[in-house]
C-alpha positions, -999 to +999 in steps of 0.1 A: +775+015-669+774-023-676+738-023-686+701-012-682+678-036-675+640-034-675+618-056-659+589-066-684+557-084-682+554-125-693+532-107-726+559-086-735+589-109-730+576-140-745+576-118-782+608-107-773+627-127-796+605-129-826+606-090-826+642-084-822+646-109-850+623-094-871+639-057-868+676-079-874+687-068-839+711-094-826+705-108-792+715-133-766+688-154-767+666-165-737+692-166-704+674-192-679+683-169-645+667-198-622+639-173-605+635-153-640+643-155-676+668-127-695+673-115-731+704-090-740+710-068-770+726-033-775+709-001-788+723+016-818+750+034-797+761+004-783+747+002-745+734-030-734+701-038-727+685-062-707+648-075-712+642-095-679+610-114-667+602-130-634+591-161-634+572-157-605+541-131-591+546-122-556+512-126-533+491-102-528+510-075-503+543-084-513+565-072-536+595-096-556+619-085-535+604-098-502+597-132-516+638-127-537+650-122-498+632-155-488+642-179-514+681-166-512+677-175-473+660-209-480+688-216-508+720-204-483+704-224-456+703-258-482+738-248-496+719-243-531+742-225-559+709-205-573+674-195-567+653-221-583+619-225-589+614-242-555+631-219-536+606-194-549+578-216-540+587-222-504+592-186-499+557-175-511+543-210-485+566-190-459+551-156-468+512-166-469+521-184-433+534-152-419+502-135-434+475-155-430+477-163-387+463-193-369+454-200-341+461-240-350+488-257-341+487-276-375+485-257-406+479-285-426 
């Protein structure tokens, strides 16, 4: 096992780093991961952990993994090196369009 990673909530990760501080637990500091935000440290016996928190909520319906699956094809298709922030964006747009059907030609 490399590591264990646990998905937290914004709440949770943002006092993160003032309470590993505060207990003297070394860290990594803040990773910027493009689509979420990650903080590593080990336990006492020496397994790493990972703190990580989207940057994102999914839409109502959907889980982070469907609107994860559209950004990576919206990033391959633009020869992007990461998800960023506006990959994540245009996949939720994509997402609400699938959901929310017209009968309109023009969406806009």
């Amino acid at each position: 096992v490399h590591h264990i990673a646990f998905s937290v909530s914004h709440a949770v990760f943002a006092q993160a780093v003032e309470r590993l501080d505060k207990r003297g637990i070394s860290h990594s500091g803040v990773k910027d991961r493009g689509f979420m935000d990650s903080i590593y440290f080990e336990d006492p016996l020496g397994l790493l952990i990972e703190l990580a928190c989207y940057r994102f909520e999914p839409p109502q319906g959907f889980a982070h993994s469907d609107v994860l699956f559209e950004a990576h094809k919206i990033r391959v298709a633009r020869g992007d090196y990461a998800i960023a922030e506006i990959h994540l964006a245009d996949a939720i747009e994509i997402l609400m369009a699938r959901r929310n059907r017209t009968l309109s030609a023009d969406r806009s």
